[in-house]
C-alpha positions in Angstrom: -23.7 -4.5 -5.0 -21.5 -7.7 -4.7 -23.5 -10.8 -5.2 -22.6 -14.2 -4.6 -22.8 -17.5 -6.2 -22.1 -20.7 -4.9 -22.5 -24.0 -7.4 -21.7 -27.4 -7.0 -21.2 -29.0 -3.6 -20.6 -32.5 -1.8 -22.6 -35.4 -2.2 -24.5 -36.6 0.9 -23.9 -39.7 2.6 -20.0 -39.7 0.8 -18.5 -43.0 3.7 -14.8 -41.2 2.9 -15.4 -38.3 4.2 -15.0 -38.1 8.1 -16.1 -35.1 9.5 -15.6 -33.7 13.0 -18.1 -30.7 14.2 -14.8 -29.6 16.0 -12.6 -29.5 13.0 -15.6 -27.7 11.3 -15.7 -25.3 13.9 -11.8 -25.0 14.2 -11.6 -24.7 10.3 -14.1 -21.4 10.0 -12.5 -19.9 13.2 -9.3 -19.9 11.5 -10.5 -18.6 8.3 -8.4 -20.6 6.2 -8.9 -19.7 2.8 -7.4 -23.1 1.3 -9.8 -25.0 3.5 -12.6 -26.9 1.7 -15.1 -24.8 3.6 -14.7 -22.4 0.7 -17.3 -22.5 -1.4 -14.6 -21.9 -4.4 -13.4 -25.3 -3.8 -16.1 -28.0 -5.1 -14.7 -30.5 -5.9 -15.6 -33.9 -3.5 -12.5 -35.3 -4.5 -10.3 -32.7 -3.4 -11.7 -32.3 0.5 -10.1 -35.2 1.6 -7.0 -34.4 0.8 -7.3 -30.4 2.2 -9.0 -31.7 4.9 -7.4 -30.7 8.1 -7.2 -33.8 10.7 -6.1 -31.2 13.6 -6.2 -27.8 14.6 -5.4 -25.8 17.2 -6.9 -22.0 18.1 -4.0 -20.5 19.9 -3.8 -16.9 21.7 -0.6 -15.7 22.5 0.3 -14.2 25.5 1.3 -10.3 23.9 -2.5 -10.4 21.8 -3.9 -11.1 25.2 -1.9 -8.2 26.8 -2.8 -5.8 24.4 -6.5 -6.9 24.1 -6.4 -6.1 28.4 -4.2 -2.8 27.9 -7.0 -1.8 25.3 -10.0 -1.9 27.5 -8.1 -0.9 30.5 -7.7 2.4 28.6 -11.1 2.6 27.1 -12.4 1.8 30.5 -10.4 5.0 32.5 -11.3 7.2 29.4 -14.8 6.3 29.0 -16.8 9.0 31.7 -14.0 11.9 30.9 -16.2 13.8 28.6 -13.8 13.5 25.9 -11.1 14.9 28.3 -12.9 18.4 30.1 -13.2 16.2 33.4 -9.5 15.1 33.1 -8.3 18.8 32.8 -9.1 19.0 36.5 -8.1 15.6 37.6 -4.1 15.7 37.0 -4.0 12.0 39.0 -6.1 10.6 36.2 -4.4 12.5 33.4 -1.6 10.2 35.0 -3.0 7.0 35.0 -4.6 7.6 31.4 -1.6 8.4 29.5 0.4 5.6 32.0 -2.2 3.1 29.9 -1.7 4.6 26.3 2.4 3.9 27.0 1.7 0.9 28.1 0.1 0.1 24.7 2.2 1.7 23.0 5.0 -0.3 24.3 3.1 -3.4 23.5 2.6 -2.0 20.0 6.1 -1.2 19.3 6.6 -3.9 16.0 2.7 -2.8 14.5 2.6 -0.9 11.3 -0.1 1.3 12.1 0.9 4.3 9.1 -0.8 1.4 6.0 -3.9 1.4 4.3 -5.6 0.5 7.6 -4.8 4.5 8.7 -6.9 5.4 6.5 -10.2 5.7 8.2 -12.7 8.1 9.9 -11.7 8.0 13.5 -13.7 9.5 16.2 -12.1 11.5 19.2 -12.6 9.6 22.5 -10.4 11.9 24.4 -7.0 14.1 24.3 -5.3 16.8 26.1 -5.1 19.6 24.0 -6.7 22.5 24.8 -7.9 24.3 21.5 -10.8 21.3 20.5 -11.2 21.2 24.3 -12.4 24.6 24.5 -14.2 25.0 21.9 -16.2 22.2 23.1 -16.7 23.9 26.4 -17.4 27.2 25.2 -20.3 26.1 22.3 -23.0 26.4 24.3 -22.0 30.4 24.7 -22.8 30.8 20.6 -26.2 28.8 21.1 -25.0 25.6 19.8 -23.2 22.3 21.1 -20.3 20.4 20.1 -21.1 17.0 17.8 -19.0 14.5 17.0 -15.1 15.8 17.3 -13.4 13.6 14.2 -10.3 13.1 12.1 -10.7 11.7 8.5 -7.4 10.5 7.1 -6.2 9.3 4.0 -3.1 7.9 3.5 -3.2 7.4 -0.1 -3.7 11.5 -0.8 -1.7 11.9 1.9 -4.3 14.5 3.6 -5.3 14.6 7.3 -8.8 16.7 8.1 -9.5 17.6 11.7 -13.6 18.0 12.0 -15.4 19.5 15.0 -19.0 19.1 14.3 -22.0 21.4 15.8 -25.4 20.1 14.8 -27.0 20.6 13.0 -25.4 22.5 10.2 -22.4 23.8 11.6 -18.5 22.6 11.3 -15.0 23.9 12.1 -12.6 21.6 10.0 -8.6 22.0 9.8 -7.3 20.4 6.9 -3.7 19.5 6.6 -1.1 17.5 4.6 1.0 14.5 5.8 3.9 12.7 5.3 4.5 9.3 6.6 8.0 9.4 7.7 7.8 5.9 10.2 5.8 2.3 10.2 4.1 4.5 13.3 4.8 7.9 12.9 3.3 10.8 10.4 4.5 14.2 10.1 1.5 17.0 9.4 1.4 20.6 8.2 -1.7 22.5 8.6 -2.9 24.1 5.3 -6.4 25.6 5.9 -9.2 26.1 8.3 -13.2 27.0 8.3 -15.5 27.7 10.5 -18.5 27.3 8.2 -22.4 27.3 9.3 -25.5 26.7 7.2 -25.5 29.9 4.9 -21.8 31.2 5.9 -18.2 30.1 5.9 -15.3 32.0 7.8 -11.7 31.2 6.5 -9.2 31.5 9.3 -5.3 31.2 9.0 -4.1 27.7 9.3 -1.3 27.6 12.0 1.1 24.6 13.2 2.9 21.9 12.1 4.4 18.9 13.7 3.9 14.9 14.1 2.1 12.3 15.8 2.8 8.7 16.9 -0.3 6.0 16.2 -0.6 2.8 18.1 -3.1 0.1 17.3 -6.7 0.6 16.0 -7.5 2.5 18.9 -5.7 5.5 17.7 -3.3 7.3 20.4 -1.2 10.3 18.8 0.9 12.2 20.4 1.7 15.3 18.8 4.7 18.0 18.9 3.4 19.7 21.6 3.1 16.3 23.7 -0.9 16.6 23.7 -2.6 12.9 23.6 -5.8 12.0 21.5 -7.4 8.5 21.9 -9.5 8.4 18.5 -11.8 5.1 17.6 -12.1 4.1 14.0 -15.5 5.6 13.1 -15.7 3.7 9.0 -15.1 0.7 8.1 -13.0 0.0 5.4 -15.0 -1.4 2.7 -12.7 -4.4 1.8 -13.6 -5.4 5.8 -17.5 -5.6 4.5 -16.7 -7.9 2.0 -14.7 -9.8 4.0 -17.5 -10.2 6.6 -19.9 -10.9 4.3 -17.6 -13.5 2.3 -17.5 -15.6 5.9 -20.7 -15.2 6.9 -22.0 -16.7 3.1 -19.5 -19.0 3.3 -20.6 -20.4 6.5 -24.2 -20.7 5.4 -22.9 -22.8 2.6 -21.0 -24.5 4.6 -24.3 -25.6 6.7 -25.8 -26.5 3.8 -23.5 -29.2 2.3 -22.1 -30.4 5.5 -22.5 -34.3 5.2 -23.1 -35.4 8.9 -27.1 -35.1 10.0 -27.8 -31.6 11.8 -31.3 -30.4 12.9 -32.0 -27.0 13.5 -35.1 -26.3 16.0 -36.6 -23.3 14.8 -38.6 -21.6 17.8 -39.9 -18.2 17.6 -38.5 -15.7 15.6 -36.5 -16.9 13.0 -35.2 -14.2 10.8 -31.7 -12.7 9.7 -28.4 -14.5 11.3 -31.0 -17.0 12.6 -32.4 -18.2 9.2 -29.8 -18.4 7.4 -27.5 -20.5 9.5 -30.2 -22.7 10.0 -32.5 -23.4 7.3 -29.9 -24.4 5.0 -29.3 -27.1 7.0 -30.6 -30.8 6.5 -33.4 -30.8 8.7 -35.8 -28.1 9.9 -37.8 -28.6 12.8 -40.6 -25.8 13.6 -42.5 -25.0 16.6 -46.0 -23.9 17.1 -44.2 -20.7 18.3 -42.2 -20.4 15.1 
């Protein structure tokens, strides 16, 4: 487990150093990591001079498309069972692979084949009809279809296919992949299972082809022009740290931040709550707190 220790820190009450609740906010918005918010940099002397006397939060117009595109798509997708109602609904088959171009298109310059592919992703919903019936059909063997899930790993280059039926049971299609694009991976299928609790069944691997990911909502489109919308399931653990690394940062930053803040502390007050605002130089409680 990561810890983290924080020493040192500003003197209170320092005249030369002018600070703006804006710029403060600006500052851990923008997650500068030269900015003397960082509780690496401790040092009074040296805030001054790092300190930023303007900033400016900017969105551009083609993050703001593709944030739109994204929940346009997740929005038509979202009541299609994974796909089973789209098979008989050819007009919203249109308009749903109509939105996953029009991301695509807006995610033409993304490198999407890095270490960020490498992920569990969950299956939101495709076209193809082989994990489509299977879905369909569980219920005839007594069981139901899970979680439907591809784990990838760029690094081993491997790509595992996973249809899960709770509670024991799994069919998984493993395969290898070659990244051949900044968006585009070629795979070869190289085994498959169908395995319960106290059995497996091998069964012959078949197919090979390619698929084109777009953004962190995953849309492939494979050889046979079938679409899958997948989710990333797994964080990454580097994107924990990270998370935590702000979020300790920003406490610190509460606690040595010079101007006079008061934190009213009224009812629960646990989590989050405490420790953005405890830290800070005065504490006011309630006779609810």
């Amino acid at each position: 487990m990561d810890t983290c220790s924080f020493t040192g820190g500003y003197p209170r009450g320092n005249s030369n150093l002018q600070n703006d609740r804006h710029l403060l906010h600006s500052s851990f918005l923008n997650g500068d990591s030269s900015s003397p918010f960082n509780p690496q940099n401790t040092n009074p002397n040296s805030f001054q001079s790092h300190y930023r006397r303007s900033s400016t939060i900017t969105c551009s117009a083609t993050t703001s498309e593709a944030l739109s595109a994204k929940r346009h798509l997740l929005g038509l997708i979202s009541d299609q069972e994974r796909g089973l109602k789209t098979l008989r609904d050819p007009k919203k088959r249109f308009e749903i692979v109509e939105a996953i171009e029009a991301m695509a298109v807006l995610g033409q310059d993304m490198v999407t084949t890095g270490d960020s592919l490498s992920a569990t992703w969950r299956l939101l919903w495709t076209t193809e009809k082989e994990p489509l019936f299977i879905i369909k059909k569980a219920p005839v063997f007594g069981t139901r279809a899970g979680d439907v899930l591809q784990v990838i790993d760029a690094e081993n280059r491997t790509l595992n296919n996973v249809i899960t039926f709770p509670p024991s049971g799994v069919f998984c299609v493993r395969s290898t992949i070659e990244i051949s694009s900044s968006q585009r991976v070629n795979f070869r299928f190289t085994r498959a299972v169908l395995r319960g609790k106290d059995w497996e069944f091998p069964l012959p691997p078949y197919g090979h082809g390619w698929c084109f990911i777009n953004s962190d909502i995953k849309n492939i489109m494979n050889s046979m022009e079938d679409h899958h919308t997948a989710r990333k399931l797994i964080r990454r653990i580097d994107e924990c740290k990270e998370f935590f690394r702000t979020v300790y940062s920003f406490i610190y930053l509460v606690g040595t931040y010079l101007k006079p803040n008061v934190a009213i502390l009224d009812g629960i007050t646990m989590g989050g709550g405490a420790g953005i605002s405890i830290p800070g130089l005065f504490r006011v409680a309630t006779d609810r707190t």
